[in-house]
N, C-alpha and C positions, 0 to 999 in steps of 0.2 A: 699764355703763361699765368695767367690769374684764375683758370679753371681748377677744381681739385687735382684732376687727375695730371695737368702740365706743375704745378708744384710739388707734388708728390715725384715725378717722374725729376723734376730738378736739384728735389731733396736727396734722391737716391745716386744721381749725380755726381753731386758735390761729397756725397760720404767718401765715393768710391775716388777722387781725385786728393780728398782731403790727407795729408801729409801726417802721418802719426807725432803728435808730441808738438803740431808747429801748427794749431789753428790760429792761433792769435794773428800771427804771421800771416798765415793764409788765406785768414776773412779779411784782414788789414790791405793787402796786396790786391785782390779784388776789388774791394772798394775806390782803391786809388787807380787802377785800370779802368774801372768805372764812370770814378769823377774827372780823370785827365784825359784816358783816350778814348775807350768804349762809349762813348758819348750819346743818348739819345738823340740828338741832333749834329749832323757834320762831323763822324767819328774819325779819328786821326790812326786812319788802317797804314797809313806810310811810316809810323812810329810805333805799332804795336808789333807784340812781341810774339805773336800767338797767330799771325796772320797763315803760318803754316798750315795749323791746323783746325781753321776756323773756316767750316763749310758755308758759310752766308759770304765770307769775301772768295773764296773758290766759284762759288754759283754765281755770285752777283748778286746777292740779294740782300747784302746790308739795310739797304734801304730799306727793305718789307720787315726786316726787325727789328722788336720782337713785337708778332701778333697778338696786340692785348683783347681780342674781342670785339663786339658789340658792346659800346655803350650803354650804360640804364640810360634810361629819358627822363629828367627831369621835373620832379611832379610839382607844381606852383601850388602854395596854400596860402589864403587871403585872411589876415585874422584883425579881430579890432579887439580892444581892450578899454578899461577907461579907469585911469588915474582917480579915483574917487577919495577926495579930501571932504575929512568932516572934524572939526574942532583941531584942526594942525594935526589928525591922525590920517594916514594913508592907510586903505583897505588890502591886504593879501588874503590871497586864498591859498592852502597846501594841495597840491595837486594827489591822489591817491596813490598810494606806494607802488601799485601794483597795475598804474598806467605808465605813458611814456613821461622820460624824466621824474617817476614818481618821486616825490617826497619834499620837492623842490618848492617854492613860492614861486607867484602868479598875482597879477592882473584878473581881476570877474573880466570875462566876454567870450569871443566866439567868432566862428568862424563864418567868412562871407561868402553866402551864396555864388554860382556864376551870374552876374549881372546885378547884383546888388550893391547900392550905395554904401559908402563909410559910413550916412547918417543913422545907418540902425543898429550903432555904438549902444544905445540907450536902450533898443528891444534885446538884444544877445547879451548886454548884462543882466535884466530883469531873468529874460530864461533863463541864465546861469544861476542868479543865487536869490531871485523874488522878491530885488529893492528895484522901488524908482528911484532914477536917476534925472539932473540936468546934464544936459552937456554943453560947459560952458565954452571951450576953445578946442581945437585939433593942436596937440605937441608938437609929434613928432611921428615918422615912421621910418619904423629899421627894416635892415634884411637881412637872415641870419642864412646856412645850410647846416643841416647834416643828414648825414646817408645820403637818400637820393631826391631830396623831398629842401624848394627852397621856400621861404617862410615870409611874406610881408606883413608885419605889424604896426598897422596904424592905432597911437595910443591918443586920447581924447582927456582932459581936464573935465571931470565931473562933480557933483554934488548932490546928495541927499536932498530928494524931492519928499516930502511929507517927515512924518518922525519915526520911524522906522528904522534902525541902523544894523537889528539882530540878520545877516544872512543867513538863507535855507540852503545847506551844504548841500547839493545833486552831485557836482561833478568834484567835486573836494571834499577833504580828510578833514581838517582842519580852517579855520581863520583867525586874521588877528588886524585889529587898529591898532599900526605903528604908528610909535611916534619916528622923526624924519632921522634922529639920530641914532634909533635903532635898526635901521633898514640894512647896514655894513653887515649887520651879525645875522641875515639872514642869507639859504644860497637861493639865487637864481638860475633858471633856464638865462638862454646865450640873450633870445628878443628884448625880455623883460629889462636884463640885467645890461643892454645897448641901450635901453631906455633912459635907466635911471642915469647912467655916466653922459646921455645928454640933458638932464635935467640940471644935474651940479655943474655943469660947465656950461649949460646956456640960460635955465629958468632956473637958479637957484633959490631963487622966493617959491616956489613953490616946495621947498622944502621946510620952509620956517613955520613952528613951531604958532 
């Protein structure tokens, strides 16, 4: 049913069943067969009204529907980041308009290897934007999805190692030193933005100014 050609085939369907003057009515009425008896689990065919004409309870085959397919497989991405405070400002980068989630704000880092440690938080920020960093503690890590693609972000507490603070934009539009009270008026991606709502609600010193 999730294929083109079985929605296509359901859309043409439903025109031809569709009730002139009474869809409101008639998408309404679906839906509530849907959520009370047509039930994806344990459908209540003894109370439905439709059981006449409904080849899946004639055949037997309720059970078998509806055939959604093959699953996607779920693809794991390991990502580190690092928190980098310098003078009470937190470092963003703008992700490029014209990748995923473009335009949005970001954490400097990068993605981990198969079989590499979290500890090269400090190398995959340098390759991203050509500061050294310390890395003083591990925060936190979230887990976000979307599409078919799920996301662990391990984010790390850092600091400016030498005096260097200008980043080399490669993989970003834009940067900026926020301060902690401007960070509200920026968007995040879903990781980033799990991050910072565990900072205010468990390390909120690391937000002060």
């Amino acid at each position: 049913v999730k294929e083109k050609k079985g929605k296509a085939l359901i859309g043409e369907i439903a025109r031809e069943f569709l009730p002139a003057g009474k869809a409101r009515l008639f998408n309404q009425a679906l839906m509530e067969l849907g959520g009370l008896v047509c039930t994806p689990r344990k459908p209540k065919c003894g109370q439905c009204p439709l059981t006449t004409s409904c080849l899946s309870f004639t055949n037997g085959t309720v059970g078998e529907r509806p055939i959604l397919g093959t699953p996607e497989k779920t693809i794991t991405v390991q990502r580190v980041a690092g928190h980098i405070v310098h003078k009470g400002s937190v470092l963003l980068l703008q992700r490029k308009e014209n990748g995923i989630r473009g335009g949005l704000w970001d954490f400097p880092g990068g993605e981990l290897g198969k079989g590499e440690a979290e500890e090269v938080v400090a190398e995959r920020v340098f390759a991203s934007i050509k500061l050294a960093v310390d890395v003083v503690e591990p925060i936190t890590t979230v887990v976000h999805h979307y599409t078919r693609y799920k996301i662990i972000l391990r984010c790390f507490l850092c600091t400016l190692h030498g005096n260097a603070r200008e980043p080399v934009l490669g993989p970003a539009d834009n940067y900026r030193w926020a301060a902690p009270e401007e960070l509200e008026h920026f968007g995040f991606p879903a990781g980033p933005r799990k991050v910072l709502e565990y900072i205010r609600q468990k390390r909120p010193e690391l937000l002060k100014s």
